[in-house]
C-alpha positions as CSV (number, residue, x, y, z in Angstrom):
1,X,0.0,0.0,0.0
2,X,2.9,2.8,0.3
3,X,3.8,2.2,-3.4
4,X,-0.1,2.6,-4.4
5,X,1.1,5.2,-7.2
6,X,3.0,2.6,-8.7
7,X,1.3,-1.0,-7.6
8,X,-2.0,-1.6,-7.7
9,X,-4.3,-2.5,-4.7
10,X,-6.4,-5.6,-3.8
11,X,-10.4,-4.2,-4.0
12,X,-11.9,-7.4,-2.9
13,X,-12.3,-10.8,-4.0
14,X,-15.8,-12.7,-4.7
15,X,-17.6,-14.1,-2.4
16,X,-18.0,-17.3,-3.8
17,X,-16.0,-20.3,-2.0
18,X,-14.6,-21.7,-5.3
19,X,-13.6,-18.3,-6.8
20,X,-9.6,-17.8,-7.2
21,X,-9.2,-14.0,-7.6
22,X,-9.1,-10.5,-6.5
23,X,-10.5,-7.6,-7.6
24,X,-8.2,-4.8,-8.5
25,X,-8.1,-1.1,-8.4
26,X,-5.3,1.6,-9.6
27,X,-4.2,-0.4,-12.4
28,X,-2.4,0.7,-15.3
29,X,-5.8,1.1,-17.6
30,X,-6.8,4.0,-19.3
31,X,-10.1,5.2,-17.4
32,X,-11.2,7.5,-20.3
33,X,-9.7,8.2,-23.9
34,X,-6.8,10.7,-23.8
35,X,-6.7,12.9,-26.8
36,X,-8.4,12.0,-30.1
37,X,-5.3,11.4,-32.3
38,X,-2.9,10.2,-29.7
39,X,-0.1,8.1,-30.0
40,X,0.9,5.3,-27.8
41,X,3.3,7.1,-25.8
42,X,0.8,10.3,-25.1
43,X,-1.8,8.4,-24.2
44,X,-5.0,5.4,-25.4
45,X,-8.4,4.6,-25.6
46,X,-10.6,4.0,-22.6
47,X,-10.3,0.3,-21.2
48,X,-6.9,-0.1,-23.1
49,X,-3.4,-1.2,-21.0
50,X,-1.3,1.5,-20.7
51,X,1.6,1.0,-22.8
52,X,4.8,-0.7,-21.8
53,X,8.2,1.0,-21.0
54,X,10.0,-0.4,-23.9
55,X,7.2,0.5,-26.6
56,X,7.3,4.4,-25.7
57,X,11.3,5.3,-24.6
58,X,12.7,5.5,-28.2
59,X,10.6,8.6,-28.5
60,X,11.0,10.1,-24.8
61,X,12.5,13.1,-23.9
62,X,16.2,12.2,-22.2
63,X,14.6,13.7,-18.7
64,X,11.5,11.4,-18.8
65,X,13.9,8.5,-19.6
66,X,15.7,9.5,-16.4
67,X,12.8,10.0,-14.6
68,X,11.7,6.4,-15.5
69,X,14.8,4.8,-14.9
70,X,14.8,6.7,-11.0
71,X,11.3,5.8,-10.2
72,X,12.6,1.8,-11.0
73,X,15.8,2.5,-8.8
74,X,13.2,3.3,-6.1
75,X,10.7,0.7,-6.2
76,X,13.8,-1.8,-6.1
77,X,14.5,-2.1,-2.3
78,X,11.0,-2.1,-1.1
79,X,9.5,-4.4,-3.9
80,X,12.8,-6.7,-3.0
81,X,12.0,-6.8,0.5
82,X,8.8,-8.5,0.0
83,X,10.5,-10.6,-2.8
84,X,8.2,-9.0,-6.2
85,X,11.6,-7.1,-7.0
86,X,11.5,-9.4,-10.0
87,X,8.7,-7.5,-11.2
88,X,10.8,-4.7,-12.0
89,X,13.0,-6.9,-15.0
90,X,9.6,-8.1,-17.1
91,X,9.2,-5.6,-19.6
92,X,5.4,-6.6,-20.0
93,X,4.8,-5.6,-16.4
94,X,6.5,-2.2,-16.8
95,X,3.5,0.1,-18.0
96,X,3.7,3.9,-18.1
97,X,1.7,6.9,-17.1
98,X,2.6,9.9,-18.8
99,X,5.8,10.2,-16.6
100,X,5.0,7.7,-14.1
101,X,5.7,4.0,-13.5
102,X,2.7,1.7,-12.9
103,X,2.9,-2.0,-12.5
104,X,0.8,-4.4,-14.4
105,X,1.4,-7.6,-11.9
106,X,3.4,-8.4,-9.0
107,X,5.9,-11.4,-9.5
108,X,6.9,-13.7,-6.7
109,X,10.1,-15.2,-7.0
110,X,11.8,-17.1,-4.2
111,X,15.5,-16.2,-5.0
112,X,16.2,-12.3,-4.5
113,X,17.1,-10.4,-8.1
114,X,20.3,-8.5,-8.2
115,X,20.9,-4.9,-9.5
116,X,23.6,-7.0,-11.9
117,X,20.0,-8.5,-13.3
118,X,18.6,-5.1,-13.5
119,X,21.4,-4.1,-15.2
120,X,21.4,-6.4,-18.0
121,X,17.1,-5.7,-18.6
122,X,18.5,-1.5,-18.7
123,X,20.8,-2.9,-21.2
124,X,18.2,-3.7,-23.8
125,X,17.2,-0.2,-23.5
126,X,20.6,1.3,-24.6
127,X,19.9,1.5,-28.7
128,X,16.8,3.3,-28.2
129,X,17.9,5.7,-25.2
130,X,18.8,9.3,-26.4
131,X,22.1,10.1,-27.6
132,X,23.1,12.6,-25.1
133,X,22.0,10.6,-22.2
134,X,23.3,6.9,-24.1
135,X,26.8,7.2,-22.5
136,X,25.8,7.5,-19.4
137,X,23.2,4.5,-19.5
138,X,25.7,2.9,-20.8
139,X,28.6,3.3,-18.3
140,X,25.7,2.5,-15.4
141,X,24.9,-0.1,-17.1
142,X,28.6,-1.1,-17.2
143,X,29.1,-0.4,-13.0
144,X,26.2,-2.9,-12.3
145,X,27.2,-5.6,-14.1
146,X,30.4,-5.4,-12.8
147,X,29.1,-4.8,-9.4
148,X,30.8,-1.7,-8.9
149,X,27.0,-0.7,-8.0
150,X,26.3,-2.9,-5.3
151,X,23.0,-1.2,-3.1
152,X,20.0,0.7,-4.7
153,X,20.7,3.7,-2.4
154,X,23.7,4.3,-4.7
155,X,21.7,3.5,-7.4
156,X,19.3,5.7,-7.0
157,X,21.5,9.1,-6.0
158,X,23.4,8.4,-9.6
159,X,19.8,8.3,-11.2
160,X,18.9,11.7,-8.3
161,X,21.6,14.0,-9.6
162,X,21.3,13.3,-13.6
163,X,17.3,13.9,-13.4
164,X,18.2,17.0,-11.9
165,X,21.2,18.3,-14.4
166,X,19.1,16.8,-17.0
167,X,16.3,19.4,-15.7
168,X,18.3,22.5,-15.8
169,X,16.9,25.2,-17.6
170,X,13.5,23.6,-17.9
171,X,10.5,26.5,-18.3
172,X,8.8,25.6,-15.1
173,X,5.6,27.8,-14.6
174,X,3.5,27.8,-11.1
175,X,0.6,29.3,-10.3
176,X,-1.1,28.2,-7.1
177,X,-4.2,29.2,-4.9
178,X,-5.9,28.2,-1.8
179,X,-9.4,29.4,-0.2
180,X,-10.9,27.7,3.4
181,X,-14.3,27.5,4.6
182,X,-15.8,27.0,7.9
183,X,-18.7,25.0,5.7
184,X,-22.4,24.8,6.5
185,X,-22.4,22.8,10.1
186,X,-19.7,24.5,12.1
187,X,-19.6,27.9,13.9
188,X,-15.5,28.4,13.6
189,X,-13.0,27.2,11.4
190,X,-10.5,24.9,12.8
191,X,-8.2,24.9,9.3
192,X,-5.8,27.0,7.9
193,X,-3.4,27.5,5.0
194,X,-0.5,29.2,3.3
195,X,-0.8,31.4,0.7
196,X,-3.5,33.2,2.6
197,X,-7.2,32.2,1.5
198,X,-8.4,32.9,-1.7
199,X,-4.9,34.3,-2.9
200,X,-3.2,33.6,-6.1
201,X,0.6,33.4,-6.5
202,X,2.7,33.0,-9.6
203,X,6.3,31.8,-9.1
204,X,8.8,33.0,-12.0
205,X,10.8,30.1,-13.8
206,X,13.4,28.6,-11.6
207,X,11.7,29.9,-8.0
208,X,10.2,27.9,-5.1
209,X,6.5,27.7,-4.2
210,X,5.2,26.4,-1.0
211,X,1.8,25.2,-0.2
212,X,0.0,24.1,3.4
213,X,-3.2,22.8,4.0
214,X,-3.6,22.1,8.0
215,X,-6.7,20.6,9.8
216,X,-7.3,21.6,13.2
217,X,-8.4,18.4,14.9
218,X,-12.3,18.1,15.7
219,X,-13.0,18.2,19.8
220,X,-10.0,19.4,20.3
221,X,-10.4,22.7,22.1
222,X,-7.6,25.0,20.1
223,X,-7.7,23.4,17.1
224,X,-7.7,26.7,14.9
225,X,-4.8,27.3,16.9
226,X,-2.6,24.1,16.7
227,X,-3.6,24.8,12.6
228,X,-2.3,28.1,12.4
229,X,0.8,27.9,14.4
230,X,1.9,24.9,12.0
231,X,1.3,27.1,8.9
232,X,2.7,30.1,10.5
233,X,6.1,28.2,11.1
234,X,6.2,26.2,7.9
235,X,6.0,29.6,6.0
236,X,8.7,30.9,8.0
237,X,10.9,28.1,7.5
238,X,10.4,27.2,4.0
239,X,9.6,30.1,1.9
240,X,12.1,31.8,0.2
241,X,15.8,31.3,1.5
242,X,15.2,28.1,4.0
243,X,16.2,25.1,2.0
244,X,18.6,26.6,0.4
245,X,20.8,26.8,2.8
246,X,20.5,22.9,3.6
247,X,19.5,19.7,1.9
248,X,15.4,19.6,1.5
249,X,15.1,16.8,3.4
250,X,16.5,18.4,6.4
251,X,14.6,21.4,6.2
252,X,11.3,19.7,6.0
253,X,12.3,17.9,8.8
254,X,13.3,20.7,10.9
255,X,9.8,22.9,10.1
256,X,8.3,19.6,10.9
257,X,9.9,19.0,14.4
258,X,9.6,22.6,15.3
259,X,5.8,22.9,14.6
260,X,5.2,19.7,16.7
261,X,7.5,20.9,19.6
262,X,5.4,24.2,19.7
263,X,2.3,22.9,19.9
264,X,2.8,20.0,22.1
265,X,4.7,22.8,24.8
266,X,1.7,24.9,24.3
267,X,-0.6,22.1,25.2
268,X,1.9,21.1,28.2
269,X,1.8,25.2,29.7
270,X,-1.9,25.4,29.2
271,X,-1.7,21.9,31.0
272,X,-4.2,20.3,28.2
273,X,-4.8,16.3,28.6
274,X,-6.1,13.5,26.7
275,X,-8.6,14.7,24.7
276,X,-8.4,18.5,25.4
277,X,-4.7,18.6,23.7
278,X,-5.1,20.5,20.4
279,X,-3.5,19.4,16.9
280,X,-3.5,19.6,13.5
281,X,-3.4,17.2,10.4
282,X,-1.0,18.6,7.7
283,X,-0.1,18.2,3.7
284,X,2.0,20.1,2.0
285,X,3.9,20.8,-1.8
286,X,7.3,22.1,-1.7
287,X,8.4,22.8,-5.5
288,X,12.5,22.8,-5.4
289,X,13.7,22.9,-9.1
290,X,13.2,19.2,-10.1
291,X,11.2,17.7,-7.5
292,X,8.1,18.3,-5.6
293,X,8.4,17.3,-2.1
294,X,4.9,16.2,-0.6
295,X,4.9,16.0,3.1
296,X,2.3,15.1,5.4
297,X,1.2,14.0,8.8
298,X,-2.9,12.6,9.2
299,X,-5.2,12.5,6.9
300,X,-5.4,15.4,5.1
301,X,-4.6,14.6,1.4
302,X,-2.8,15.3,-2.1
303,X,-3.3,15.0,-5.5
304,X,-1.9,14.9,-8.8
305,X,-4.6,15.4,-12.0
306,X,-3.3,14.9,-15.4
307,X,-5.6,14.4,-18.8
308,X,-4.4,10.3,-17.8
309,X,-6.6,11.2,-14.7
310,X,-6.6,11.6,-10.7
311,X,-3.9,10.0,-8.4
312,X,-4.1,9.9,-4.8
313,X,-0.5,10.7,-3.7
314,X,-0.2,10.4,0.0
315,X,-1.6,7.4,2.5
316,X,-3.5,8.1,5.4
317,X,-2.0,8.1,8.7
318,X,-5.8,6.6,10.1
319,X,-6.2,2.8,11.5
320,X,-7.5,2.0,8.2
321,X,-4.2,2.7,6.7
322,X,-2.4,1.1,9.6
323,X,-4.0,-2.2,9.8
324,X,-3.5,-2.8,5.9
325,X,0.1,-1.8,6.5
326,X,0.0,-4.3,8.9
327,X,-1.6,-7.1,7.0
328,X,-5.0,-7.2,9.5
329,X,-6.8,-7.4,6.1
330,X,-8.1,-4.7,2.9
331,X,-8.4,-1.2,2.5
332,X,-12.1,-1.4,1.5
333,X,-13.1,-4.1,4.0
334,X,-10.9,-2.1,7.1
335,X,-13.2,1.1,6.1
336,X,-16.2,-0.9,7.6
337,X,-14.8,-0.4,11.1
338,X,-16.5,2.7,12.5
339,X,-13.0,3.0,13.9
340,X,-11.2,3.2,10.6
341,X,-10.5,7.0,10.2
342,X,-9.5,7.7,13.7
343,X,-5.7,9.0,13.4
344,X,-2.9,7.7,14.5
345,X,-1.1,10.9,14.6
346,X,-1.3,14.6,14.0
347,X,0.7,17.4,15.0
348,X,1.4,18.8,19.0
349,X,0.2,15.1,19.7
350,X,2.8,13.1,20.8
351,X,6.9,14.0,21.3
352,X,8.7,14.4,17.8
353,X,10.8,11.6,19.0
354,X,7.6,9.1,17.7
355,X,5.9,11.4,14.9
356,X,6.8,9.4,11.8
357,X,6.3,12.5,8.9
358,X,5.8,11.1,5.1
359,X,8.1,13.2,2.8
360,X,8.2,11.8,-0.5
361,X,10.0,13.7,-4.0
362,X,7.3,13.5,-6.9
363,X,8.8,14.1,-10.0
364,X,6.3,16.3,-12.5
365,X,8.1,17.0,-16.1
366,X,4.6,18.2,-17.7
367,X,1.4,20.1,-17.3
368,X,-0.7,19.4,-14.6
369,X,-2.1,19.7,-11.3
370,X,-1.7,19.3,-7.4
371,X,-4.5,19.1,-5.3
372,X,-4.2,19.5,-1.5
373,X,-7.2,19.1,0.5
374,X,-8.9,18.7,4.4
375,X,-11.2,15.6,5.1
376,X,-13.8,18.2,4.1
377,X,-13.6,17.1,0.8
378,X,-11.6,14.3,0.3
379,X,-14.6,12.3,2.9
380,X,-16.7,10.5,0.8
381,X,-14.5,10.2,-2.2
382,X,-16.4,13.4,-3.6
383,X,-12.4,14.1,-5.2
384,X,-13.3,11.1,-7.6
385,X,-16.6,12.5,-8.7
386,X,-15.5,16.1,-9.6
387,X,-11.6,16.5,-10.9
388,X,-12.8,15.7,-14.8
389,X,-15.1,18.7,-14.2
390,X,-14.2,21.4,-12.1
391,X,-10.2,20.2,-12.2
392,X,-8.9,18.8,-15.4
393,X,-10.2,22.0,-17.4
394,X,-7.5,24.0,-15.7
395,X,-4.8,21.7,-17.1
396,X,-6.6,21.1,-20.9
397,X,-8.7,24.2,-21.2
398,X,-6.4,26.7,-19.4
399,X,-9.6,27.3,-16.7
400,X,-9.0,30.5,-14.1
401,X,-7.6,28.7,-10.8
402,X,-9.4,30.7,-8.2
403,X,-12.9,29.9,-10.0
404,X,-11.7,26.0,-10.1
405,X,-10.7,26.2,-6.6
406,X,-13.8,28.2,-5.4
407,X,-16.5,26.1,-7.3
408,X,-14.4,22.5,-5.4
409,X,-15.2,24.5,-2.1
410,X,-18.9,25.0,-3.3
411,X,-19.4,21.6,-3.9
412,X,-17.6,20.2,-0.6
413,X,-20.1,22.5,1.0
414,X,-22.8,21.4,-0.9
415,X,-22.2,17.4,-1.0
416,X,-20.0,16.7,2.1
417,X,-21.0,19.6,4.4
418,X,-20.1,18.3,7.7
419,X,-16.4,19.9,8.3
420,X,-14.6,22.8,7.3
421,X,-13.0,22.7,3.8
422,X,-9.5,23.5,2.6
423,X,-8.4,23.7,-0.7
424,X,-4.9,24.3,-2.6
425,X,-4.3,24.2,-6.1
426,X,-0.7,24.3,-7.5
427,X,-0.9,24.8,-11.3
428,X,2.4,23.5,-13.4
429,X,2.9,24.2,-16.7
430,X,6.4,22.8,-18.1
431,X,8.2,22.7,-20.9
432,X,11.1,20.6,-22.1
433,X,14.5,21.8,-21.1
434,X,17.5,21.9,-23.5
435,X,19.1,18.5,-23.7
436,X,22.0,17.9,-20.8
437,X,25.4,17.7,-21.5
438,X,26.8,13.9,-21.9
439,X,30.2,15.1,-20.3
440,X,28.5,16.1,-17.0
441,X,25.9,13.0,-16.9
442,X,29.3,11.0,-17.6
443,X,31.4,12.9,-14.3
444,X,28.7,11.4,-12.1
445,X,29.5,8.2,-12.8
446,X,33.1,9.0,-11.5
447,X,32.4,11.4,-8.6
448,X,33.8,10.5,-5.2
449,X,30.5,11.7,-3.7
450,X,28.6,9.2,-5.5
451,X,26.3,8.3,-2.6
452,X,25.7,11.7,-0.5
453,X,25.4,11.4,3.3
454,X,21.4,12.0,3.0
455,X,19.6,10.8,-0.1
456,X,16.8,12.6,-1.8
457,X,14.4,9.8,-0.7
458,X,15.5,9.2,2.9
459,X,15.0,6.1,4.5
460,X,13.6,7.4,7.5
461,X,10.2,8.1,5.6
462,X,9.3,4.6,5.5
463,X,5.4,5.0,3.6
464,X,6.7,7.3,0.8
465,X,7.4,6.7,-2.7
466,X,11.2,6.5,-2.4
467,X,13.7,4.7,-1.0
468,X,13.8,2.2,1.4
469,X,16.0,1.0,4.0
470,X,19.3,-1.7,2.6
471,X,19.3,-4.9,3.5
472,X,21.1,-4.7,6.7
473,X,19.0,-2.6,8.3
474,X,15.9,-3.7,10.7
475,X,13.2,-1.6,8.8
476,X,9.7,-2.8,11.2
477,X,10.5,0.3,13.6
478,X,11.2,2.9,10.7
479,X,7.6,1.8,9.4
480,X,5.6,1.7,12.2
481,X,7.5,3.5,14.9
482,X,8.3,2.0,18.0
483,X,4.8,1.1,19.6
484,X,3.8,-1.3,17.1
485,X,5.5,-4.9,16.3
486,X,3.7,-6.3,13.1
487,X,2.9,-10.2,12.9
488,X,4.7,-12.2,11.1
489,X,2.8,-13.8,7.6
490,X,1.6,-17.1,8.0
491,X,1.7,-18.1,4.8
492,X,3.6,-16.6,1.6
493,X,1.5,-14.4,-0.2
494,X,2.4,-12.8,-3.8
495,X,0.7,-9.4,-2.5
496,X,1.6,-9.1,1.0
497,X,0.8,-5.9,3.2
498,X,2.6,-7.0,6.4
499,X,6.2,-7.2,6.8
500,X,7.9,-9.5,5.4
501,X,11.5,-10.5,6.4
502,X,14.7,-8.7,5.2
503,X,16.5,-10.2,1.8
504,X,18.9,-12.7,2.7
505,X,22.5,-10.5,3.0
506,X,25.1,-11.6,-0.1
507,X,28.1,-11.9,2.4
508,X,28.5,-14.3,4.9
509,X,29.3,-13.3,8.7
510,X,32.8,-12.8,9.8
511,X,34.0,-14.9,12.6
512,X,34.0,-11.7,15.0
513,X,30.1,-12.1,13.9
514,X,29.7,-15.7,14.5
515,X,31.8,-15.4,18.0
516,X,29.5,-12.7,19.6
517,X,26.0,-14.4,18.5
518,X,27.8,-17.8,20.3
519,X,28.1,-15.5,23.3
520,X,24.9,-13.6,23.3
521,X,23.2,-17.4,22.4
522,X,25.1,-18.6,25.6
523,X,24.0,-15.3,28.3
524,X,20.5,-16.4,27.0
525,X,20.5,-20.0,27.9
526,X,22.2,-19.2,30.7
527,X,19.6,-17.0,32.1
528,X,16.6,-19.1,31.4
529,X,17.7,-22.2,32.9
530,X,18.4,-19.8,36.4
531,X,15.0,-18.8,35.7
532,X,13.3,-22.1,35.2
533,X,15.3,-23.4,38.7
534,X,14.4,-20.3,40.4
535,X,11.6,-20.9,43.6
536,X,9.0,-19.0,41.6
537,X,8.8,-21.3,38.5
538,X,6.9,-24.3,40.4
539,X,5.4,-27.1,37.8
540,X,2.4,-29.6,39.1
541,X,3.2,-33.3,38.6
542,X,2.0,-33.0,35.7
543,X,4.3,-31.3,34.0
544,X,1.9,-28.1,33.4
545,X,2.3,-24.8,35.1
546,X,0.6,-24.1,37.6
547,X,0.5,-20.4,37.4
548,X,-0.3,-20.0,34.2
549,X,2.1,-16.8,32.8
550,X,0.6,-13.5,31.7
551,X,2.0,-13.3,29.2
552,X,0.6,-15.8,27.1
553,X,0.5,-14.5,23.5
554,X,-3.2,-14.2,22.2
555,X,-4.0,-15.4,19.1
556,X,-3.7,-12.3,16.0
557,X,-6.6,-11.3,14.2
558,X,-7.5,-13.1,11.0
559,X,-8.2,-10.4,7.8
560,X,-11.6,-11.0,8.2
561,X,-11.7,-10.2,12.0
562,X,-12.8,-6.9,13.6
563,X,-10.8,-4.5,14.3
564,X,-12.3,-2.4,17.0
565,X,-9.1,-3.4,19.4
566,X,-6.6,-5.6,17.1
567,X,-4.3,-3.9,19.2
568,X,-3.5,-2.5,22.8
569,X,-1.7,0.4,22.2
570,X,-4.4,1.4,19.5
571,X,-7.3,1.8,21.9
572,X,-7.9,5.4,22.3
573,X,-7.9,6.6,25.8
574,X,-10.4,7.7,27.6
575,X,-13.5,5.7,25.6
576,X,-16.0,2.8,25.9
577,X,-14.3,-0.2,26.2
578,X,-15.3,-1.7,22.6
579,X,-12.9,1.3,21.7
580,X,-15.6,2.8,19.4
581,X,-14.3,6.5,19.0
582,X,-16.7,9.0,19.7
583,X,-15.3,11.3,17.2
584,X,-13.5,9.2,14.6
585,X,-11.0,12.1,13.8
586,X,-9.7,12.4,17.2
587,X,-5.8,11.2,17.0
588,X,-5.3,7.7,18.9
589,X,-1.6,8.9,19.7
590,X,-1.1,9.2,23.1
591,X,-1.1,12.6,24.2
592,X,2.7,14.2,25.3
């Protein structure tokens, strides 16, 4: 489920006993027809595949070729740790959108593919790639087969800085707006944004453009509050000069920390508990020269609408979400819960030490739009029902933003109703940049900074788009923080949402390795066998114990079990005991 935008998602699955399938959603098929004389690489009929990778990139532009070949770098690691990495070397699964990657199926193999396999599929590429970007295909074509490439964080960074020389000089146009409304059931309004409500910016060619939506939690006293504080300091620390000083990554970071440490000390000096601690959802769009970096914490959501159609970007942080994550069963079916959309964090809620934020680079190299928006219209799925009307005409038919963006508040208003409303709207319009210079593509390949300190896709941000952690890394807690252990599968599944185990490593342990594991094995034995002599580990004659322990492990839910309380640390405090929330926006974090 964190790589929807490239994989697609199990719907459901017939209800009959015999019936061996699923039902799919986001697959790589063309909703409606895209243009009326198209060709295969701009787009296709209604109810057609989208075409493959290999069909379309003799005709590419040398930055969408990049941009392909980066978005594959990415899905390597966390399609490998669930063992569909082979996936990414059929070139009938590879499908395209515009200037996305979508995945036809999902191909489980037992034996984990190596980037000197991925190499040697990239290889097939090289007649048709363009000839100022064909050298330096080739020579990383070259490193992997030799294994001088031997991780897919490297891999990636290589793919990271040639998108972006590759980009320079592009004509990048922005125009974005935003508007908020309290809506027709409640007296104040609890969100707030940045630009300032029903304001229109235009960012010149080359500049930065910042938007924030933020959603004041419901029954939260302060919630307008906790809202604007988190705009106020993402303004001040990412407009205009912030990044630029350090990597985005840490910038986003930092604005993220700081907005959670103010509100959580203002909640601890106004001495707010439990449910009276105010916070705030948050999505935002930070435009840096090649990349858009989406960032968000809740459930407020983004965006991207193309004449292909409308693609959620970002994944709730709701028990719905979680549970998938956590292989408790699917999307649709989890929504049933009347627990589903509580949060399971916000801003001001918890210490910064345990907020998990979802930064993720999107890579846009044509016309189209971002849509950031509050649960007061995203509930329902009301954005599915009205971005080919009021949305896609600003990207085809060159439709006034502001009026777009007022009549989508009209009609949240009109057919959701039941929460404030905030909309932003950030309007690209690109076009292609002069074509990069092979010498500098080729320097890369030879630079002693190949793989930078902090990558553009971090592997902190766990549920993004990007990177993932290597092999030798314990990724459950950068997933799920630290509160939450996921089960292990039972069985092998070729579309698993749990966690599956970490590739097997392609070096064997030294000696220094294998001695300490002999100790640690030996402290362990050693202190269960004092344990099981000690006076308070009595046995009947039996053999069974006759104080049974506590900590018997209970049984884990099946997909098709409830999931009021799957888990205990889930249970918001402070409700019934069936752990029904009485306002299923409240965060379930536990307060600071």
């Amino acid at each position: 489920m964190p790589q929807r935008f490239a994989v697609p998602q199990i719907y459901g699955f017939p209800k009959a006993k015999d019936a061996r399938m699923f039902f799919l959603e986001d697959v790589p098929i063309y909703a409606h027809t895209v243009g009326s004389t198209t060709t295969p690489a701009q787009g296709g009929e209604a109810g057609t595949l989208m075409p493959r990778l290999r069909d379309v990139w003799g005709g590419s532009h040398p930055q969408r070729q990049l941009g392909w070949l980066w978005q594959i770098a990415s899905l390597w690691m966390p399609l490998q740790q669930h063992k569909v990495a082979a996936s990414l070397l059929n070139p009938d699964f590879l499908r395209v959108d515009g200037p996305g990657v979508r995945l036809l199926e999902l191909a489980l193999k037992p034996n984990t593919p190596t980037l000197e396999q991925l190499g040697k599929s990239w290889e097939e590429l090289l007649p048709m790639t363009h000839p100022h970007i064909r050298p330096f295909l080739q020579g990383l074509v070259d490193q992997l087969k030799n294994r001088e490439l031997r991780d897919s964080h490297s891999l990636t960074q290589i793919l990271e800085q040639a998108l972006t020389l590759a980009s320079q000089g592009r004509d990048c146009r922005i125009t974005l707006t935003t508007q908020t409304d309290a809506g027709p059931s409640r007296q104040n309004n609890e969100d707030a944004c940045f630009p300032p409500s029903q304001q229109q910016v235009m960012v010149s060619p080359g500049g930065q453009s910042l938007a924030v939506v933020c959603d004041g939690l419901g029954g939260h006293e302060g919630g307008e509050v906790a809202s604007a504080m988190a705009v106020g300091i993402f303004n001040s620390q990412l407009s205009s000069h912030g990044p630029a000083l350090e990597s985005p990554f840490q910038a986003i970071q930092g604005a993220i920390t700081k907005a959670n440490d103010a509100i959580s000390q203002r909640n601890n000096d106004e001495h707010r508990q439990e449910r009276r601690r105010m916070g705030t959802t948050l999505v935002s769009a930070l435009t840096l020269d090649t990349f858009t970096y989406i960032f968000h914490v809740g459930d407020s959501r983004a965006y991207w609408i193309s004449p292909r159609g409308c693609r959620q970007l970002t994944v709730d942080d709701d028990l719905a979400s979680r549970h998938v994550a956590l292989g408790f069963g699917l999307y649709r079916s989890v929504l049933q819960s009347p627990t589903s959309g509580a949060l399971v964090q916000a801003l001001g809620m918890a210490a910064s030490a345990n907020l998990m934020a979802n930064i993720q680079p999107f890579f846009v190299d044509e016309d189209g739009l971002m849509l950031l928006c509050s649960d007061g219209l995203s509930d329902n799925d009301l954005v599915d029902y009205l971005w080919d009307s009021l949305l896609l005409p600003v990207v085809t038919e060159g439709r006034d933003l502001q009026e777009a963006c007022g009549q989508v508040v009209q009609m949240a208003n009109t057919a959701n109703g039941h929460d404030n409303v905030t909309v932003a709207l950030v309007h690209y319009q690109i076009t292609a940049p002069p074509l990069p210079s092979t010498a500098d593509l080729l320097a890369l390949l030879t630079s002693a900074d190949i793989a930078p300190s902090e990558p553009l896709t971090e592997p902190m941000q766990g549920r993004g788009l990007g990177h993932e952690p290597e092999n030798d890394e314990d990724t459950t807690h950068l997933k799920y923080g630290p509160a939450i252990d996921p089960p292990a599968p039972t069985q092998p599944s070729a579309v698993t949402t749990g966690l599956s185990a970490p590739p097997e490593r392609s070096i064997r342990p030294s000696p220094v390795v294998i001695a300490w594991a002999l100790m640690v094995v030996t402290i362990v034995a050693a202190l269960v066998g004092s344990w099981l002599w000690s006076p308070s580990f009595n046995l009947n004659n039996n053999g069974t114990d006759s104080n049974p322990s506590p900590l018997t492990p209970t049984p884990e839910p099946s997909p098709g079990e409830s999931l009021m309380n799957p888990n205990p640390e889930l249970t918001p405090t402070g409700t019934p005991e069936t752990g029904t929330l009485e306002n299923p926006s409240e965060p379930v974090v536990p307060p600071n």
